[in-house]
BALOBA-1460 file (C-alpha; in Angstrom, 3 decimals):
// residues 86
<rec num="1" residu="x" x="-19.856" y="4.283" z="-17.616"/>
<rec num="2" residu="x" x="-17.391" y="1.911" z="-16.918"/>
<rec num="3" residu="x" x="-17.290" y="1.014" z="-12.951"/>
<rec num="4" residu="x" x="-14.592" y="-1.543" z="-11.285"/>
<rec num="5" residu="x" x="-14.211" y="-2.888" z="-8.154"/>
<rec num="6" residu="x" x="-12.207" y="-5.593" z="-6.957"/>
<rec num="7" residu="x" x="-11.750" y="-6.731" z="-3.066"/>
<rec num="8" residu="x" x="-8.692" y="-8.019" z="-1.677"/>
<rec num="9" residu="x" x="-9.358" y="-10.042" z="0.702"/>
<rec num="10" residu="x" x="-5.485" y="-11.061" z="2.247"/>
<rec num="11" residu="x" x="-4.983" y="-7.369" z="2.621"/>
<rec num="12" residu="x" x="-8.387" y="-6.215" z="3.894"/>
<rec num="13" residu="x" x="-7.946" y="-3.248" z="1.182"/>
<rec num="14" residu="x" x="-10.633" y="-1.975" z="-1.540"/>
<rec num="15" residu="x" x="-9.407" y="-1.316" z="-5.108"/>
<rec num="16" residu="x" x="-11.758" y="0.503" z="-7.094"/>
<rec num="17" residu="x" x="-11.628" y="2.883" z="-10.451"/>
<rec num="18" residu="x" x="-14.222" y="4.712" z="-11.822"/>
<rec num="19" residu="x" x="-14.688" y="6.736" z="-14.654"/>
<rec num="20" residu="x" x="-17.879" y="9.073" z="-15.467"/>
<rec num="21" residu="x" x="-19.545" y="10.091" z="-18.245"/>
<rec num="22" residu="x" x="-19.447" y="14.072" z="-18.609"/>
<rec num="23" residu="x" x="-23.142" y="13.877" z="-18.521"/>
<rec num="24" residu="x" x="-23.174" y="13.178" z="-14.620"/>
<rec num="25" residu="x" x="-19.686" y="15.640" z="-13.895"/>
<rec num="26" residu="x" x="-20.418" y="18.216" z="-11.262"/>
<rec num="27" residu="x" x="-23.896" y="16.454" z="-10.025"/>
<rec num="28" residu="x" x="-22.137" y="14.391" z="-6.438"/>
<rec num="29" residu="x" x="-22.531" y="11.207" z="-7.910"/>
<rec num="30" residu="x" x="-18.477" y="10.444" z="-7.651"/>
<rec num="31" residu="x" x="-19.110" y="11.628" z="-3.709"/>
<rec num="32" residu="x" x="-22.241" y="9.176" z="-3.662"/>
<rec num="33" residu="x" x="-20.389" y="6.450" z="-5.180"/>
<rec num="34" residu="x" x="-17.140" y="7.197" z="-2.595"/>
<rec num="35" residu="x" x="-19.242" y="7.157" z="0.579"/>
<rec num="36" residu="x" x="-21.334" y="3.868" z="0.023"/>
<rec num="37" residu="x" x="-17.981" y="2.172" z="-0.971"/>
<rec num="38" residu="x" x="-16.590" y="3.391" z="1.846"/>
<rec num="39" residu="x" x="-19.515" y="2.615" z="4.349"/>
<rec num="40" residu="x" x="-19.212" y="-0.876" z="2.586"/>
<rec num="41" residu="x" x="-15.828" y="-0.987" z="3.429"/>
<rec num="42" residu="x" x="-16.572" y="-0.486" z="7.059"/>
<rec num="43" residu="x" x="-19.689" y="-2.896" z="7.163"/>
<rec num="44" residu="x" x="-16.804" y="-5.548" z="6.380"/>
<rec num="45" residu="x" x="-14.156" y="-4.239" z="8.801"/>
<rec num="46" residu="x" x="-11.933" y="-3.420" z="6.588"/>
<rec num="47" residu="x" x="-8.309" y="-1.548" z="7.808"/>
<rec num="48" residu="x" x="-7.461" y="0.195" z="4.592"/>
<rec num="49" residu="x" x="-9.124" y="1.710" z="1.540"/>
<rec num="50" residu="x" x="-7.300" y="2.938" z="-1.281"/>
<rec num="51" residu="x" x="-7.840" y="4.630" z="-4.710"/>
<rec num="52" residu="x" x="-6.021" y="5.084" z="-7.592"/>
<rec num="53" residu="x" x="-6.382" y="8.541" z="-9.452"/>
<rec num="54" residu="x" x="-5.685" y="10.322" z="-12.545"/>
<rec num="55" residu="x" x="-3.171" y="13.436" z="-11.421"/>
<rec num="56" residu="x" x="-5.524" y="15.385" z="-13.766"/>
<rec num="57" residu="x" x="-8.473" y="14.347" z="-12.134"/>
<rec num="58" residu="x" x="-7.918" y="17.074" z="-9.076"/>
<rec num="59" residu="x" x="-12.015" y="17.028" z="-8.316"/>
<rec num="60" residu="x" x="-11.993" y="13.333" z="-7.599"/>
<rec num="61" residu="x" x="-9.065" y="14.046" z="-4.980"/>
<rec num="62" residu="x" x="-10.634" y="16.490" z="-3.828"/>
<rec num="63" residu="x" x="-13.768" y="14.669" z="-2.824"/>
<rec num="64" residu="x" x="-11.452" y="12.211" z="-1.218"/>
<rec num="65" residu="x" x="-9.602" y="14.777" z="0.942"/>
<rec num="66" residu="x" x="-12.772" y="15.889" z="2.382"/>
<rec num="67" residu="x" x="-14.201" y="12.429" z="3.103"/>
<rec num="68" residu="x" x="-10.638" y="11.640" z="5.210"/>
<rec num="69" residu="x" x="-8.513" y="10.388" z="2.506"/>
<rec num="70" residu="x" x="-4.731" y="11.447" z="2.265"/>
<rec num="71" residu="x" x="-3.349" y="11.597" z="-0.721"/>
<rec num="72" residu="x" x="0.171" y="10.019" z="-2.034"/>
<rec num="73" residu="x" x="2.212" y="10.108" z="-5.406"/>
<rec num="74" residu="x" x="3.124" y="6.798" z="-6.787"/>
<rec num="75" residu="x" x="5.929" y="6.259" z="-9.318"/>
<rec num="76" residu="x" x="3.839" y="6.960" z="-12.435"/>
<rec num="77" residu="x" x="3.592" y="10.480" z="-12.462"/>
<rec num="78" residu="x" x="0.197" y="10.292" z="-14.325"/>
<rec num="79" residu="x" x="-1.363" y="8.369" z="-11.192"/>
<rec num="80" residu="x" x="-1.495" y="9.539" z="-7.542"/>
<rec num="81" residu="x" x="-3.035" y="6.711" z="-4.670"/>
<rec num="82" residu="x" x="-5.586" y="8.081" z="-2.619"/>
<rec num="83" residu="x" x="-5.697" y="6.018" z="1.110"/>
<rec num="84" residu="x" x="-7.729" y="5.960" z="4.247"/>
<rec num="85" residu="x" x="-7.103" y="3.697" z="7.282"/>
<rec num="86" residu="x" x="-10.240" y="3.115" z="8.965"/>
């Protein structure tokens, strides 16, 4: 599984990508992942928390729809931006 985060500090945003192994699809851990990130996010008082997602990936947006994120295109079409202002 490759997993990275990377905090940016000047914009009080959190970057992160992940991709799964097909082994752990379908069994929350993508939800599990989302909310501690984002209740990490909050522990540090941060004012915006953002995602970038593969277009084909619609279960990953939705699991950020129902946690409060909107979601946004972005100018490569393969790639849509998942954010949350907290």
């Amino acid at each position: 599984m490759k997993h990275k985060t990377q905090r940016q500090l000047e914009n009080r945003a959190v970057w992160y990508l992940t991709d799964k192994c097909d082994r752990y699809q379908c069994q929350g851990l993508g939800t599990e992942l989302l909310k501690r990130l984002l209740q990490v996010g909050r522990d540090e008082h941060l004012t915006l928390i953002n995602a970038e997602i593969l277009t084909e990936n619609s279960a990953m947006q939705r699991v950020c729809e129902k946690l409060g994120f909107r979601i946004y295109p972005t100018a490569e079409t393969s790639v849509v931006r998942a954010e949350m202002i907290t």
